[in-house]
PDB file of N, CA, C, O and CB in Angstrom:
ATOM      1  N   UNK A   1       0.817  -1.202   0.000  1.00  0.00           N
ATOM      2  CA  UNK A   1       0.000   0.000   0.000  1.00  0.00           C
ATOM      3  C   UNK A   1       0.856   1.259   0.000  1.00  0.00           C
ATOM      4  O   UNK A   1       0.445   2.303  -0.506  1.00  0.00           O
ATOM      5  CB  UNK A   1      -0.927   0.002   1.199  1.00  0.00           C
ATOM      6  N   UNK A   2       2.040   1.149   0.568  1.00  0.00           N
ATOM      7  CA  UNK A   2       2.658   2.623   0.783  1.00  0.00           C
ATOM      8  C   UNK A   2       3.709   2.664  -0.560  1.00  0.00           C
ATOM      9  O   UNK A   2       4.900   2.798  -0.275  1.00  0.00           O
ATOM     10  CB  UNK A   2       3.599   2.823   2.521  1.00  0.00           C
ATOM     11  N   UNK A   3       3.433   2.582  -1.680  1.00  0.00           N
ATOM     12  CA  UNK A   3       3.564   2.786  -3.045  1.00  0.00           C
ATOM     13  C   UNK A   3       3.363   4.271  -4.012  1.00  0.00           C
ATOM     14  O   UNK A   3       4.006   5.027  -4.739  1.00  0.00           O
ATOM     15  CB  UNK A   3       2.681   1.866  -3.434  1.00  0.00           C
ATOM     16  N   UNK A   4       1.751   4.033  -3.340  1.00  0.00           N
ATOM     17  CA  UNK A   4       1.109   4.939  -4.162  1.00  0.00           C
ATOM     18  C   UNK A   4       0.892   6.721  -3.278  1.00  0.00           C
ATOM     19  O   UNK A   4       0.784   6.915  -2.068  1.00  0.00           O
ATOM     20  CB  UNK A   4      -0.457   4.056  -4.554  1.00  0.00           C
ATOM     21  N   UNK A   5       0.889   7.638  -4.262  1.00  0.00           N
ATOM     22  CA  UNK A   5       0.338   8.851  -3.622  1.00  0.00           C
ATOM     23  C   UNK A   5      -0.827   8.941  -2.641  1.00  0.00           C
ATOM     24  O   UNK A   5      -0.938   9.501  -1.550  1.00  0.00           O
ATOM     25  CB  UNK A   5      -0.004   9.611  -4.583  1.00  0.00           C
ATOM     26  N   UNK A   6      -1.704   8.171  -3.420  1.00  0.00           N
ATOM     27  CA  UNK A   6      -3.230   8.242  -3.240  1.00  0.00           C
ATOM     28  C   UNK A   6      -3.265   6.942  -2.409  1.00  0.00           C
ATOM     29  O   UNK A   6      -2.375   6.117  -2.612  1.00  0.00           O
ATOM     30  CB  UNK A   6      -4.249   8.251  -4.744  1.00  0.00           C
ATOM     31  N   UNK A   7      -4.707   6.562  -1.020  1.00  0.00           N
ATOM     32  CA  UNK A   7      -5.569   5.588  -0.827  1.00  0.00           C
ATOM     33  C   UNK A   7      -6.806   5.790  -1.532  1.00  0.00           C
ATOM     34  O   UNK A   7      -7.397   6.867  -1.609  1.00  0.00           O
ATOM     35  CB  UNK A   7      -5.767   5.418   0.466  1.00  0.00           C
ATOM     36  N   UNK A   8      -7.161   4.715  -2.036  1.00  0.00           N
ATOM     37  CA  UNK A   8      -8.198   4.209  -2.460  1.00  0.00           C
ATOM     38  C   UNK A   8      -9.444   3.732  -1.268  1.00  0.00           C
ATOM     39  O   UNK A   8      -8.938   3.432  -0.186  1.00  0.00           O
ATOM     40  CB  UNK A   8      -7.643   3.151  -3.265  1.00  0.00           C
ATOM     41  N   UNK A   9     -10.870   3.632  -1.310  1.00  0.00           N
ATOM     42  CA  UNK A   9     -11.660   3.243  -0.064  1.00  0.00           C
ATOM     43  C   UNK A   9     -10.788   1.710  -0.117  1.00  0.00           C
ATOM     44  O   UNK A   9      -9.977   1.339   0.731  1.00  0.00           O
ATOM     45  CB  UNK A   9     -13.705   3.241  -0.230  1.00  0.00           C
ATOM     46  N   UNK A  10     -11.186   0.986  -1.304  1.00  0.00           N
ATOM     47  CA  UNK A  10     -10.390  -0.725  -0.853  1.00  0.00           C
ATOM     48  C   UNK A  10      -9.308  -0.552  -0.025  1.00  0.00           C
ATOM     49  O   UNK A  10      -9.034  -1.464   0.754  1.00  0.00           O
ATOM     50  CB  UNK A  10      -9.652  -1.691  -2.204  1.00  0.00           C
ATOM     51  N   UNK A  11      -8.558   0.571  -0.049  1.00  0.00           N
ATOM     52  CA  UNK A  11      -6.939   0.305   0.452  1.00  0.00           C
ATOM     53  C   UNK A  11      -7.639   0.618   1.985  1.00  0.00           C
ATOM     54  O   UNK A  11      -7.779  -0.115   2.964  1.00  0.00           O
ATOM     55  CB  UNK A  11      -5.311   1.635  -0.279  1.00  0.00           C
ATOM     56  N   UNK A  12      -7.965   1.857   1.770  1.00  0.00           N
ATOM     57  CA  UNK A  12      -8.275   2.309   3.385  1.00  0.00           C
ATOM     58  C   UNK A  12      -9.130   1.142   4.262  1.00  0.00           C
ATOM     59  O   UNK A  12      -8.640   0.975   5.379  1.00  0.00           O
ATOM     60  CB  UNK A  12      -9.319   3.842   3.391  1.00  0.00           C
ATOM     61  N   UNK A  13     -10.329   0.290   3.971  1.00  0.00           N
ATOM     62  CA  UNK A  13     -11.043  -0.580   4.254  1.00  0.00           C
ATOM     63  C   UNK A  13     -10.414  -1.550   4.584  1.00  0.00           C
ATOM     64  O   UNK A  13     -10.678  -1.968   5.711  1.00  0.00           O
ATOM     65  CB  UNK A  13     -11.780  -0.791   3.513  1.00  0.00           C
ATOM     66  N   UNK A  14      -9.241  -2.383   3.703  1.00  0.00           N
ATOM     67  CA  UNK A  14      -8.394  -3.272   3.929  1.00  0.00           C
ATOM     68  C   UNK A  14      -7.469  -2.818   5.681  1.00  0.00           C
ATOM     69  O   UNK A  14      -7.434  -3.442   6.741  1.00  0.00           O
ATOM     70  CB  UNK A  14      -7.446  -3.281   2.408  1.00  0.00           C
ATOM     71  N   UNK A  15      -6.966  -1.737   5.343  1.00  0.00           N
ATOM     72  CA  UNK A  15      -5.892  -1.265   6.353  1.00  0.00           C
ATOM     73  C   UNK A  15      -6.680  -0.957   7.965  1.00  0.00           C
ATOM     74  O   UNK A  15      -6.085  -1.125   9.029  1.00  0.00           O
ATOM     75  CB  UNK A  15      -5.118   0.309   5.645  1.00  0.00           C
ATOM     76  N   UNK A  16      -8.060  -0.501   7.855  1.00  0.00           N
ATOM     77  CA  UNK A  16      -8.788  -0.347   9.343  1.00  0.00           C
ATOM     78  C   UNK A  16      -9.516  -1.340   9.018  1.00  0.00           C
ATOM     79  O   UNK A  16     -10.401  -1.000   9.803  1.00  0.00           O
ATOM     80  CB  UNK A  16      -9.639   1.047   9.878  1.00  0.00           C
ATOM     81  N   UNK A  17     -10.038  -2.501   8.442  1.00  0.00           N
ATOM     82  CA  UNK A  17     -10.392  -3.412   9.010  1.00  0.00           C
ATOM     83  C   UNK A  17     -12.310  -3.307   8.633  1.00  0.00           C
ATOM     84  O   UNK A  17     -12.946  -4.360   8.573  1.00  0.00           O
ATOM     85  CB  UNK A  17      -9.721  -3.274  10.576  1.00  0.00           C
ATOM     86  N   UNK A  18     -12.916  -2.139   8.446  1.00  0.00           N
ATOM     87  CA  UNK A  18     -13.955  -1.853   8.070  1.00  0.00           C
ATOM     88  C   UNK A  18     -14.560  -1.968   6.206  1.00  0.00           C
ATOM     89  O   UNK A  18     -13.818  -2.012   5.225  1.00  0.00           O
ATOM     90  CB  UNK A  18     -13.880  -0.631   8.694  1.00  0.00           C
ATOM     91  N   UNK A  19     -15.707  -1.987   6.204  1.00  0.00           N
ATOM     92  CA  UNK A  19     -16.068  -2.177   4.882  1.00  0.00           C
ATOM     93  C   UNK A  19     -15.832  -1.128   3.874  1.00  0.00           C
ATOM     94  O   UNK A  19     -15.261  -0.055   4.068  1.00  0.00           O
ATOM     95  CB  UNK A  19     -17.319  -2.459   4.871  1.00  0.00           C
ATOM     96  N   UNK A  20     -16.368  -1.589   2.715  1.00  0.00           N
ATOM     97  CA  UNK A  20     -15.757  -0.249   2.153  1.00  0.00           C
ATOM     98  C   UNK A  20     -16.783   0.928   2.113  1.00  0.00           C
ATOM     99  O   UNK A  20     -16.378   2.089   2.163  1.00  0.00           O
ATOM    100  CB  UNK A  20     -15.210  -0.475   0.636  1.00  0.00           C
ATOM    101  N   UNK A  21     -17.861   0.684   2.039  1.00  0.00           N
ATOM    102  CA  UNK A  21     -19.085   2.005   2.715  1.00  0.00           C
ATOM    103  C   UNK A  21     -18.320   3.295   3.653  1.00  0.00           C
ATOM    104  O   UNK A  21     -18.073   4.490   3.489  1.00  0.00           O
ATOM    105  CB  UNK A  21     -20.406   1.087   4.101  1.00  0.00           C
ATOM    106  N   UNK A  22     -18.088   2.068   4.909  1.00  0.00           N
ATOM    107  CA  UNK A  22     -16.939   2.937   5.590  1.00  0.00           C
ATOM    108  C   UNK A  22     -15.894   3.507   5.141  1.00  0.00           C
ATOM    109  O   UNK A  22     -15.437   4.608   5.448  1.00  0.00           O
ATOM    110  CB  UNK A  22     -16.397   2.406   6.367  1.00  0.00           C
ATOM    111  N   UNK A  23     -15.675   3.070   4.717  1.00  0.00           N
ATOM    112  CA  UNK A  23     -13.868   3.422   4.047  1.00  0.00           C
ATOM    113  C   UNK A  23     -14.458   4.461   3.254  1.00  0.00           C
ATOM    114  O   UNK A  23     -13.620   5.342   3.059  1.00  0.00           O
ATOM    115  CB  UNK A  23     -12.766   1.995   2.879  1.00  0.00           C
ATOM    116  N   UNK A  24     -15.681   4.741   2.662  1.00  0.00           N
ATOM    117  CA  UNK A  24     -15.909   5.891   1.937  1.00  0.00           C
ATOM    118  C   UNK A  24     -16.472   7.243   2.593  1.00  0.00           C
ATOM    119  O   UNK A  24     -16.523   8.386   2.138  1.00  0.00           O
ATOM    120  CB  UNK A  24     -16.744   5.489   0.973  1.00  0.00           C
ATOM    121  N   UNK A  25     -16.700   6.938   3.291  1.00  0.00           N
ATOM    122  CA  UNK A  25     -17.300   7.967   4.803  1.00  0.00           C
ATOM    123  C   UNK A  25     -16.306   8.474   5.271  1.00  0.00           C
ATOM    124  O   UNK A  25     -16.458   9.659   5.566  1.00  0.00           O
ATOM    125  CB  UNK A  25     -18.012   7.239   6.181  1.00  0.00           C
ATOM    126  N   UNK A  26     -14.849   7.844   5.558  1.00  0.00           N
ATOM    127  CA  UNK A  26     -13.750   8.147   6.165  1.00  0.00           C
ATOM    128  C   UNK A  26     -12.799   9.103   5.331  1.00  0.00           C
ATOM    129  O   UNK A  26     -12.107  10.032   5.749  1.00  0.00           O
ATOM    130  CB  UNK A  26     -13.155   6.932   6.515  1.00  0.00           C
ATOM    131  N   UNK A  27     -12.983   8.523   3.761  1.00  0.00           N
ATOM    132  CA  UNK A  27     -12.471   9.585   2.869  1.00  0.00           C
ATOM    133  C   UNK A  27     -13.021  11.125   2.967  1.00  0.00           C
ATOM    134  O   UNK A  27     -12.448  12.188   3.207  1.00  0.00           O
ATOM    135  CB  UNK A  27     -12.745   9.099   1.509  1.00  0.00           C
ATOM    136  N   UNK A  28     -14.723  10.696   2.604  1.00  0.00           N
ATOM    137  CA  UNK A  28     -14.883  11.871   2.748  1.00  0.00           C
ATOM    138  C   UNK A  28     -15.105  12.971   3.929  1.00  0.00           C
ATOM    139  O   UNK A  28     -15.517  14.129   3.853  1.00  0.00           O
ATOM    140  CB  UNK A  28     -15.569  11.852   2.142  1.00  0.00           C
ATOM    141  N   UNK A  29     -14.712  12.249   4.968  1.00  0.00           N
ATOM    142  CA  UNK A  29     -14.498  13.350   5.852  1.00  0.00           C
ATOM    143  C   UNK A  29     -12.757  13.878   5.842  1.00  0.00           C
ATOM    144  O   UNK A  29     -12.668  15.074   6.118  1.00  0.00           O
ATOM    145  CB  UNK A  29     -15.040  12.793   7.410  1.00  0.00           C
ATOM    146  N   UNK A  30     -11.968  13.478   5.687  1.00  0.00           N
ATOM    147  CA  UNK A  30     -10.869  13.525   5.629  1.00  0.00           C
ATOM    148  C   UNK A  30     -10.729  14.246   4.685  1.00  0.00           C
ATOM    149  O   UNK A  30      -9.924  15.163   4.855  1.00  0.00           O
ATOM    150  CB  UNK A  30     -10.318  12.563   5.649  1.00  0.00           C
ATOM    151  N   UNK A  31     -11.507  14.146   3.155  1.00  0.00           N
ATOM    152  CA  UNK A  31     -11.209  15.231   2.166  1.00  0.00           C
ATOM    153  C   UNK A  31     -11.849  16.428   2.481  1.00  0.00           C
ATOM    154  O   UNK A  31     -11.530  17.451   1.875  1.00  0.00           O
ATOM    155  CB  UNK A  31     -11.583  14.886   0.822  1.00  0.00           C
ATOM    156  N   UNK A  32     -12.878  16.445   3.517  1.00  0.00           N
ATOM    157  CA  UNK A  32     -13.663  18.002   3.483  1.00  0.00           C
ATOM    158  C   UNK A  32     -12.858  18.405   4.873  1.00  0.00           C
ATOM    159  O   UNK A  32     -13.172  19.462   5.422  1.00  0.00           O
ATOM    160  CB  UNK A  32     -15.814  18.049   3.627  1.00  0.00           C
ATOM    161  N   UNK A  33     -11.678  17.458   5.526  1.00  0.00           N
ATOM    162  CA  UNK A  33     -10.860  18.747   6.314  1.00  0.00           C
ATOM    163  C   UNK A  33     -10.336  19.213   5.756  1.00  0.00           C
ATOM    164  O   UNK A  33     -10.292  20.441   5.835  1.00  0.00           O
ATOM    165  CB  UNK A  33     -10.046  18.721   7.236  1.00  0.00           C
ATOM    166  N   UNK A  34      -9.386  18.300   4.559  1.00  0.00           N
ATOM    167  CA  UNK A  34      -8.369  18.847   3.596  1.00  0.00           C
ATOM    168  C   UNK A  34      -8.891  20.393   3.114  1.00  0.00           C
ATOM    169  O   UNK A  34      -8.282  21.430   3.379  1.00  0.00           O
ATOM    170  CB  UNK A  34      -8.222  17.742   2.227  1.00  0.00           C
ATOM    171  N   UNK A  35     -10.029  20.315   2.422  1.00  0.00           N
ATOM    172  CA  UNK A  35     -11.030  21.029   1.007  1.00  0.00           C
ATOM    173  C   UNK A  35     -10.984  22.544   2.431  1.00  0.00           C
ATOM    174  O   UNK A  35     -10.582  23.675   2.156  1.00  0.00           O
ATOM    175  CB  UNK A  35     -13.466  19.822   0.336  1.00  0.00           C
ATOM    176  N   UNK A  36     -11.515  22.106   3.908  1.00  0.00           N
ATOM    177  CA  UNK A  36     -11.555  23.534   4.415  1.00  0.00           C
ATOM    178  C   UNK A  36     -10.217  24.087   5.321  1.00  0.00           C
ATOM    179  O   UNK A  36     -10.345  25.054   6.072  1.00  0.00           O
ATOM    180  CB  UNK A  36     -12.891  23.629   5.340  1.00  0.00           C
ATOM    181  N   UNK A  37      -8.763  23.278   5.146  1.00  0.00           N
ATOM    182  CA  UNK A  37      -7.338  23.853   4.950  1.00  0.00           C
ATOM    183  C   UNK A  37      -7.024  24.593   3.349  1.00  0.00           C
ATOM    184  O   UNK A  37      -6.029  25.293   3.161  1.00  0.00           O
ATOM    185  CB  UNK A  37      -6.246  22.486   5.195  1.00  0.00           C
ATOM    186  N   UNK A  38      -8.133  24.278   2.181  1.00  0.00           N
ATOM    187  CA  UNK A  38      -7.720  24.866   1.193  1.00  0.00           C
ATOM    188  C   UNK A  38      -6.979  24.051   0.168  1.00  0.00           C
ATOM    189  O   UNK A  38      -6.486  24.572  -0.832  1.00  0.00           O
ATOM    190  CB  UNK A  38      -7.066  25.819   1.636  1.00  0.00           C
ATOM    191  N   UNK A  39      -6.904  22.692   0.448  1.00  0.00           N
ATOM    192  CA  UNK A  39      -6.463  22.071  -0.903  1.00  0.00           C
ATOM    193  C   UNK A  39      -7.516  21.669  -1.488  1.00  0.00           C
ATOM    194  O   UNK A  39      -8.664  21.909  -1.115  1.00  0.00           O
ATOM    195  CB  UNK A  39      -5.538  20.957  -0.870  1.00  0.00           C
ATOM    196  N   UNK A  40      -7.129  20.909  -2.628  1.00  0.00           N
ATOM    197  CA  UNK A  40      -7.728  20.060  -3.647  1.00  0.00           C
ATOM    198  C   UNK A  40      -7.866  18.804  -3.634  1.00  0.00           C
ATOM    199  O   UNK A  40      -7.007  17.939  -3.464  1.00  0.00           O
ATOM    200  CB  UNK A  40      -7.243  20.171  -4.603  1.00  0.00           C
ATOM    201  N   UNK A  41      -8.928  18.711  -3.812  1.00  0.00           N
ATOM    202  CA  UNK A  41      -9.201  16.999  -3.516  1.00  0.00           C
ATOM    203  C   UNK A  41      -9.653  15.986  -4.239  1.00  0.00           C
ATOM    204  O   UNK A  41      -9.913  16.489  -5.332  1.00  0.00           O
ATOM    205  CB  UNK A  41     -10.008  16.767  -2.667  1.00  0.00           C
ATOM    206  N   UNK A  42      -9.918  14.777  -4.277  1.00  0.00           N
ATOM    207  CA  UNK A  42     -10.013  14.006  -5.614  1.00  0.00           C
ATOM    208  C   UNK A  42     -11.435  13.241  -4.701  1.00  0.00           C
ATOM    209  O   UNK A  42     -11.293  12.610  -3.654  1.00  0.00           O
ATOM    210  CB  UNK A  42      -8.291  12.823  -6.271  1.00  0.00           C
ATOM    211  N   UNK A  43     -12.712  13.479  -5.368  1.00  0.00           N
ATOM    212  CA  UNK A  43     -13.594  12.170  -4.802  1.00  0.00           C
ATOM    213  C   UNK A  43     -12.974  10.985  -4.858  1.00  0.00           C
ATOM    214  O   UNK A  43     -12.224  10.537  -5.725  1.00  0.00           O
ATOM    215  CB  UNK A  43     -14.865  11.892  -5.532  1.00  0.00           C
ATOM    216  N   UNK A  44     -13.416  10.444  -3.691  1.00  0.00           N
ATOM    217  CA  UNK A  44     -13.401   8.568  -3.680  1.00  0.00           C
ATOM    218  C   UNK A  44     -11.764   8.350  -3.263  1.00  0.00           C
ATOM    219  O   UNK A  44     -11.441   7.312  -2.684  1.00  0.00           O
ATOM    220  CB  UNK A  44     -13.822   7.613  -5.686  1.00  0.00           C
ATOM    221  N   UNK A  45     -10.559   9.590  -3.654  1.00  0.00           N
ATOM    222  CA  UNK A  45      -8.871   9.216  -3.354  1.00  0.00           C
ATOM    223  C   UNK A  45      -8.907  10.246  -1.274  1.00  0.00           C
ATOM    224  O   UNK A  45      -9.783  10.890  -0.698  1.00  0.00           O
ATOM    225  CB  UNK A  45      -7.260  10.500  -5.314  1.00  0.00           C
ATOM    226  N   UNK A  46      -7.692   9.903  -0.947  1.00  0.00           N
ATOM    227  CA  UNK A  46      -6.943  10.962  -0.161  1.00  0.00           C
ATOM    228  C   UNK A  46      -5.594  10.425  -0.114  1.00  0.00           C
ATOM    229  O   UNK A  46      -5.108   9.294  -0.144  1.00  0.00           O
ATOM    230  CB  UNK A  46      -7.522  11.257   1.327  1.00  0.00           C
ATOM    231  N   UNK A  47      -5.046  11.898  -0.010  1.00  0.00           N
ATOM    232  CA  UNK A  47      -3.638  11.747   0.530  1.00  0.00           C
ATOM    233  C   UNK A  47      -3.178  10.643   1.351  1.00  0.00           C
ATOM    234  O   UNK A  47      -3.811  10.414   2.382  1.00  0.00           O
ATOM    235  CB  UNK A  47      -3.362  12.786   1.257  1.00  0.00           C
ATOM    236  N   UNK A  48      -2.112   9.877   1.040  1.00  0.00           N
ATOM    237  CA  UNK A  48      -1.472   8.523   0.985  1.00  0.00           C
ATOM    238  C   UNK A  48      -0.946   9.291   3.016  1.00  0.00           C
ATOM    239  O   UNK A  48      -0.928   8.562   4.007  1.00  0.00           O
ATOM    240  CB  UNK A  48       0.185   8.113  -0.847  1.00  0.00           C
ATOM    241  N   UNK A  49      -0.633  10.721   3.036  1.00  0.00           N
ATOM    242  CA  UNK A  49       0.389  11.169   4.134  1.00  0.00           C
ATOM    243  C   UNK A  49      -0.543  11.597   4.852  1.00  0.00           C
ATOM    244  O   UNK A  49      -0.556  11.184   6.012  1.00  0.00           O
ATOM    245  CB  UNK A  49       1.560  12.216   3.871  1.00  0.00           C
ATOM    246  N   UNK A  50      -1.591  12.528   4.429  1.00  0.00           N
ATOM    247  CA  UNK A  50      -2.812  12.503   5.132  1.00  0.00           C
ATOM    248  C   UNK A  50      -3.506  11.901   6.047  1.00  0.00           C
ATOM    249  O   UNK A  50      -3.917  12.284   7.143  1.00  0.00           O
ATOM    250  CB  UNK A  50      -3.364  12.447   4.618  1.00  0.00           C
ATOM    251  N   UNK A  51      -3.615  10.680   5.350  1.00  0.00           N
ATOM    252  CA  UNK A  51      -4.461   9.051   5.602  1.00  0.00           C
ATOM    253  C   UNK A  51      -3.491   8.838   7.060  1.00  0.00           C
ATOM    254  O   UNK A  51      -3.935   8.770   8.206  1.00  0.00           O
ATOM    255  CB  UNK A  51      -4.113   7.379   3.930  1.00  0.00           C
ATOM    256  N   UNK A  52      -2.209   8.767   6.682  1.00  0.00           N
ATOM    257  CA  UNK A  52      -1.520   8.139   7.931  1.00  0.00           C
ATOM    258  C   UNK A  52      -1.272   9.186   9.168  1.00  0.00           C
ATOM    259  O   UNK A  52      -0.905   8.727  10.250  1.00  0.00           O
ATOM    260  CB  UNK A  52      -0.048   7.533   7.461  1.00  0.00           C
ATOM    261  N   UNK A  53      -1.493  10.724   8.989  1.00  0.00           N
ATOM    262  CA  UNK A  53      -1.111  11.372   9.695  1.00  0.00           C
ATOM    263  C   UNK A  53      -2.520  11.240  10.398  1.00  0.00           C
ATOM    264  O   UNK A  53      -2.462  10.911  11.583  1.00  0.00           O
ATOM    265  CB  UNK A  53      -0.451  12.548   9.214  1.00  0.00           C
ATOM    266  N   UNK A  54      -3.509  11.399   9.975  1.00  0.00           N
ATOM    267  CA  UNK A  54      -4.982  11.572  10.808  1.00  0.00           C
ATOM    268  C   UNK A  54      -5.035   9.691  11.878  1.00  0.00           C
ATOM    269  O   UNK A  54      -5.273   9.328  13.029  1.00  0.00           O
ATOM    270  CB  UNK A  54      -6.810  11.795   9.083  1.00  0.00           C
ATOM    271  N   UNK A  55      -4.679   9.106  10.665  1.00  0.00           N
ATOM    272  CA  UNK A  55      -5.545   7.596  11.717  1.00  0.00           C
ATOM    273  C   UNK A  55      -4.111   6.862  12.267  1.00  0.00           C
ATOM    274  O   UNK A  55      -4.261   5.907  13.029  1.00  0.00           O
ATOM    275  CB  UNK A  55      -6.780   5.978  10.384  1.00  0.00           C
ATOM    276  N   UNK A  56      -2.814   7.244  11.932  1.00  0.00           N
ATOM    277  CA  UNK A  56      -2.053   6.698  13.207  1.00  0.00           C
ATOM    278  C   UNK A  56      -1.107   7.609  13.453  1.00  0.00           C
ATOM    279  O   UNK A  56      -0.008   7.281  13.900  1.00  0.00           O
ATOM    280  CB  UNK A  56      -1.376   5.301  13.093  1.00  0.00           C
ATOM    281  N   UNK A  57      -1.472   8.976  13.159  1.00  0.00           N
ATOM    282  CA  UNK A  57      -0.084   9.656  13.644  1.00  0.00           C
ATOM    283  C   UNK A  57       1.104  10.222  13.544  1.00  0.00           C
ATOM    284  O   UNK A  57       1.655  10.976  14.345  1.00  0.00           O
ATOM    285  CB  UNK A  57       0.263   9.319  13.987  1.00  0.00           C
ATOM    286  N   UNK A  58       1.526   9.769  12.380  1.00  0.00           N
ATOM    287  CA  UNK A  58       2.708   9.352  11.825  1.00  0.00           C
ATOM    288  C   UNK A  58       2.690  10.267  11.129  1.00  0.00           C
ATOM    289  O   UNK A  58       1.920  10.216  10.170  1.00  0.00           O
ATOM    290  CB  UNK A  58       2.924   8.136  11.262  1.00  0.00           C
ATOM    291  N   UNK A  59       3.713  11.740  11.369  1.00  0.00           N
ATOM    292  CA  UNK A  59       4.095  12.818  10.654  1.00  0.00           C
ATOM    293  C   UNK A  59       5.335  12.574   9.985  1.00  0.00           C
ATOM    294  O   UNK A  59       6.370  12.176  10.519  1.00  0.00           O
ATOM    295  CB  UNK A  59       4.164  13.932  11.442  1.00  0.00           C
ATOM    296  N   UNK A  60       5.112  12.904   8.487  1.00  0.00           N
ATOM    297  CA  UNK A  60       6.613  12.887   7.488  1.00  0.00           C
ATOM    298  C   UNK A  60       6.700  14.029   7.297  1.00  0.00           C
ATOM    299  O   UNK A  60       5.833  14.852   7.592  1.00  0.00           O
ATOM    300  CB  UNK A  60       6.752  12.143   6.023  1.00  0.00           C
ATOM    301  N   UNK A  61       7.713  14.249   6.797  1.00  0.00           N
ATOM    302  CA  UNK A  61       8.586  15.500   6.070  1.00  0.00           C
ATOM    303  C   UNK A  61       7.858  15.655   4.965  1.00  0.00           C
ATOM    304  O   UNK A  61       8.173  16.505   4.133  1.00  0.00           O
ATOM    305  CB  UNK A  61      10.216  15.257   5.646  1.00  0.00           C
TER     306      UNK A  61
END
C-alpha cells in the first residue's frame, strides 16, 4: 500500500479493518478537512500522508 500517492476506499477498508461504505465515509471526511485547509481533492482518493497522519499519527517531512 505505501507505493502509491493516493488511498483508495479498498486500500483504506483493507488497512482499518472496516467495509468499504466505511472506508468511503472516512475519505470523505478527511477530504472536506483537507477542502476547508484549502487544498484540492479528488472524490473517492486521499492523501497517501494525510491518511496516515490523521488515523495513526505518523508525521513525514
Amino acid at each position: 500500500m505505501a507505493d502509491t500517492l493516493f488511498v483508495r476506499a479498498s486500500d483504506v477498508a483493507k488497512e482499518m479493518g472496516v467495509s468499504e461504505a466505511m472506508a468511503y465515509k472516512i475519505i470523505r471526511k478527511l477530504n472536506n478537512e483537507l477542502k476547508e485547509q484549502g487544498f484540492v481533492t479528488v472524490q473517492g482518493r486521499l492523501s497517501r500522508q494525510y491518511f496516515e497522519e490523521r488515523i495513526y499519527g505518523i508525521k513525514t517531512k
